[in-house]
Every structure is written in structure tokens, then in C-alpha cells.
C-alpha positions as CSV (number, residue, x, y, z in Angstrom):
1,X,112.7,59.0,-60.7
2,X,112.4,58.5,-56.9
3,X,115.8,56.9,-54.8
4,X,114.1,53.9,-54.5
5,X,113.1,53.2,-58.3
6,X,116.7,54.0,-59.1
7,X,117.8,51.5,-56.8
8,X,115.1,48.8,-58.6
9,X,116.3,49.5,-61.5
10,X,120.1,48.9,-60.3
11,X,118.5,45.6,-58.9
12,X,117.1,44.8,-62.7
13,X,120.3,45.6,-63.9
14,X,122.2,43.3,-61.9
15,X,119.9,40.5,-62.6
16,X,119.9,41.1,-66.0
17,X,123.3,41.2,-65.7
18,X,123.6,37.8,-64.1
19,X,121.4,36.0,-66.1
20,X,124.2,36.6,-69.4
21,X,126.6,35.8,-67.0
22,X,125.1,32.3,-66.5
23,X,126.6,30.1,-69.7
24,X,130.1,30.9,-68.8
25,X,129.9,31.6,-65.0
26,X,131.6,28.9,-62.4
27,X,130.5,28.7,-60.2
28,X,126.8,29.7,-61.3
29,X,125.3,33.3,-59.5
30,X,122.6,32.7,-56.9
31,X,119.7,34.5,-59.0
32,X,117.8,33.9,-55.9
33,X,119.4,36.7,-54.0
34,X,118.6,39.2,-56.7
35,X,114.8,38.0,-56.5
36,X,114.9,38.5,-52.9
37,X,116.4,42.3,-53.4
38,X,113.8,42.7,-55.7
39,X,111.0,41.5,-54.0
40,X,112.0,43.7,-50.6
41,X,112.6,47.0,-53.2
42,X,108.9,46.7,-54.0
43,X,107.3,45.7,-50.6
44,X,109.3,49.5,-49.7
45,X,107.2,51.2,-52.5
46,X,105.6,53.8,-51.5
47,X,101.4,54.3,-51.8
48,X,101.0,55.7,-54.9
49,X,103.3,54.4,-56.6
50,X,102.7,54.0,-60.6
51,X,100.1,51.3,-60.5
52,X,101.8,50.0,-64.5
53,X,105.4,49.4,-62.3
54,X,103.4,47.7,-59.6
55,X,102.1,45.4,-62.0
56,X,105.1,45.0,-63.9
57,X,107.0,44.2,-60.1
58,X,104.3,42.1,-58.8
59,X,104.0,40.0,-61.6
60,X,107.7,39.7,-61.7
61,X,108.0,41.2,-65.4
62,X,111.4,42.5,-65.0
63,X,112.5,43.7,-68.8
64,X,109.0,45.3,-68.2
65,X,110.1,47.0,-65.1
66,X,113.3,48.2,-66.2
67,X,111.9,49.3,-69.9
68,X,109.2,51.0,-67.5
69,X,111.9,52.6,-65.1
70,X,114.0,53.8,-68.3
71,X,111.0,56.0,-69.8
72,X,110.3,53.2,-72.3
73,X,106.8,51.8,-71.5
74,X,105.5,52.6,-74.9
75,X,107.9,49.8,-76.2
76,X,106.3,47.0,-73.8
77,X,104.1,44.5,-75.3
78,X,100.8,43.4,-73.9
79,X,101.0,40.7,-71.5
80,X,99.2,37.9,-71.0
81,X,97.2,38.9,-68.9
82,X,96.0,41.9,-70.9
83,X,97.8,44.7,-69.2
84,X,101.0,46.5,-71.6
């Protein structure tokens, strides 16, 4: 795994993170900052890049991403939009 997938996957982490904070959190966590980190970790990707964590970014599929990023793809279900 390249330094900047690890640091996505810290990003999903801490967004994942925040999310089960929410119900008990006050005040409430800006989730919007952890979409921005996210969205500038991808834009940084470099060309060839795994086109299935592309997707998975880009489409903002984060469990995706981060079951992707841990070597678990094979455990992701088909989309919507018929890509795993």
C-alpha cells in the first residue's frame, strides 16, 4: 500500500469514526471536513491508480474504500450501479 492510500484509509477511519461518535457527540463533528480530506486525498492519486478504489472514491463509497484499502474487496457487494 502506497503513503498516500494509507493516509485515505486513516481519512476513512476517522470518518467512520465520527460518524459513531455522532448520537452522543456535543457539540456534533463537522463531517464536512473529513469529506473535504477525502476528496483532496483522491484528487492527489496518482495515474494508475487501481481503477475499483477510483470508483469506490469517486462515487464516495467509503466502507467500500476502506474494505478495498484493507485487502477485503472480495467482501464488497455490487453497487448500484453494477460495479462490486
Amino acid at each position: 500500500m502506497t503513503e498516500q492510500e494509507q493516509d485515505i484509509l486513516r481519512a476513512l477511519t476517522d470518518l467512520e469514526a465520527a460518524i459513531k461518535e455522532m448520537p452522543n457527540a456535543n457539540p456534533k463533528p463537522n463531517l464536512q471536513l473529513h469529506f473535504a480530506r477525502l476528496d483532496e486525498l483522491t484528487r492527489q492519486l496518482p495515474r494508475g491508480t487501481d481503477p475499483n478504489l477510483l470508483h469506490y472514491l469517486h462515487k464516495k463509497s467509503y466502507q467500500k474504500a476502506r474494505m478495498f484499502l484493507e485487502g477485503r474487496d472480495a467482501e464488497n457487494a455490487e453497487g448500484t450501479c453494477g460495479h462490486v
